[in-house]
C-alpha positions in Angstrom: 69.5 -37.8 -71.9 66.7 -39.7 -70.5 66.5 -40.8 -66.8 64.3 -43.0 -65.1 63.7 -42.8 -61.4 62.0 -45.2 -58.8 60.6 -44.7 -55.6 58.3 -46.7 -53.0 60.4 -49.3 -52.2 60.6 -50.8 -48.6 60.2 -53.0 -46.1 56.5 -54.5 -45.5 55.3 -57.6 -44.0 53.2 -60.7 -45.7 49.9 -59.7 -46.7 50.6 -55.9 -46.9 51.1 -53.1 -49.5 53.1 -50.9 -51.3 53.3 -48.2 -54.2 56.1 -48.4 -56.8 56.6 -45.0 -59.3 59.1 -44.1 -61.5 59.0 -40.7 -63.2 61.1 -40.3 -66.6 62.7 -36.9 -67.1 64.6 -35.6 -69.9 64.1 -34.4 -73.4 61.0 -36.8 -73.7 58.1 -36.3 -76.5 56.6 -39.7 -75.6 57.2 -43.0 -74.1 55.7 -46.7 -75.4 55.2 -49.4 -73.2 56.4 -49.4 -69.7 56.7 -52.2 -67.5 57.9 -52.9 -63.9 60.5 -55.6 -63.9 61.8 -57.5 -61.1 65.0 -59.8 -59.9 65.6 -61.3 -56.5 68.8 -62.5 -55.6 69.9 -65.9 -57.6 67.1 -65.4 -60.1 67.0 -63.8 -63.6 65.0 -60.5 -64.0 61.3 -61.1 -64.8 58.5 -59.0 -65.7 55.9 -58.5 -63.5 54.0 -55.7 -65.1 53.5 -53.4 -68.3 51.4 -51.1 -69.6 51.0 -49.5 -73.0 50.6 -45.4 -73.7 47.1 -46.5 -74.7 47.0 -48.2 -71.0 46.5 -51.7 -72.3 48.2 -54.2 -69.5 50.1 -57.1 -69.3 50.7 -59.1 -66.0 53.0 -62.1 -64.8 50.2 -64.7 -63.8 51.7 -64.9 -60.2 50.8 -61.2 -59.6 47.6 -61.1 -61.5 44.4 -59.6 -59.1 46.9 -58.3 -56.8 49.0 -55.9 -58.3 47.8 -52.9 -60.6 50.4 -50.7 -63.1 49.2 -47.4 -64.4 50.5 -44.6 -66.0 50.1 -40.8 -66.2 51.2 -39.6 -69.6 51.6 -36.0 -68.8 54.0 -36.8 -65.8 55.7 -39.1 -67.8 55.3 -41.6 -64.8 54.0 -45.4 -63.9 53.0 -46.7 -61.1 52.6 -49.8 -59.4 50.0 -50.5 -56.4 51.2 -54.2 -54.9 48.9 -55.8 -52.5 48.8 -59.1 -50.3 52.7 -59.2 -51.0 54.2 -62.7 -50.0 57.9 -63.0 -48.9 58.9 -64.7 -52.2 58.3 -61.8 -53.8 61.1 -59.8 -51.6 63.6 -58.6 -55.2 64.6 -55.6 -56.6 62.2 -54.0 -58.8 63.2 -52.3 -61.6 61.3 -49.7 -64.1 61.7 -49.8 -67.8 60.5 -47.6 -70.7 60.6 -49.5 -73.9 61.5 -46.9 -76.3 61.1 -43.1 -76.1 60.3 -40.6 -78.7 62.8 -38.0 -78.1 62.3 -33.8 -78.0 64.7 -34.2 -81.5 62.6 -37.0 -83.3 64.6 -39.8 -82.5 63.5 -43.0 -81.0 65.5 -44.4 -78.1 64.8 -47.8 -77.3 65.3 -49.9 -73.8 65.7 -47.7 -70.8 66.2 -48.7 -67.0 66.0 -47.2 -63.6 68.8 -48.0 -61.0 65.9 -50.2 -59.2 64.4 -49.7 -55.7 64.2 -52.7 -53.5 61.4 -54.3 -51.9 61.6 -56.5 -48.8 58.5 -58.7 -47.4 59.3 -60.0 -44.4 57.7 -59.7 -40.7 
């Protein structure tokens, strides 16, 4: 069984900064792509980050030069530095691996955290 588990969430105000991670555990050989996803209330989910085990990245345009994602293959872990974070951006943010390669061989595709939120406000 494969778990994924965010952290850094909070409140900050407009303009400031905060650190999103989200460590996988379980019988993991290797993980793909992961992204950071987000969803404030009355909205659909959207990505807002994603990163490749070769670390190539992919970024929602709104968040591009702001926001970095990387990832530390041995820890099994990504992370996400936000900066100059506007209140529109105030959602839950969600991590998500896209598939794992098991302990066992097997590839298990499309797994999610339980989300941490983040609130901008002052």
């Amino acid at each position: 069984q494969v778990q994924l588990v965010e952290s850094g969430g909070g409140l900050v105000q407009p303009g400031g900064s905060l650190r999103l991670s989200c460590a996988a555990s379980g019988s993991i050989f290797s993980i793909n792509a992961m992204g950071w996803y987000r969803q404030a209330p009355g909205k659909e989910r959207e990505l807002v980050a994603a990163i490749t085990s070769g670390g190539r990245t992919n970024y929602a345009d709104s968040v591009k030069g702001r926001f970095t994602i990387s990832r530390d293959n041995a820890k099994n872990t990504v992370y996400m530095q936000m900066n100059s974070l506007k209140p529109e951006e105030t959602a839950v943010y969600y991590c998500n691996a896209e598939s794992i390669t098991t302990v066992a061989g097997t590839l298990e595709y499309d797994y999610w955290g339980q989300g941490t939120q983040v609130t901008v406000s002052s």
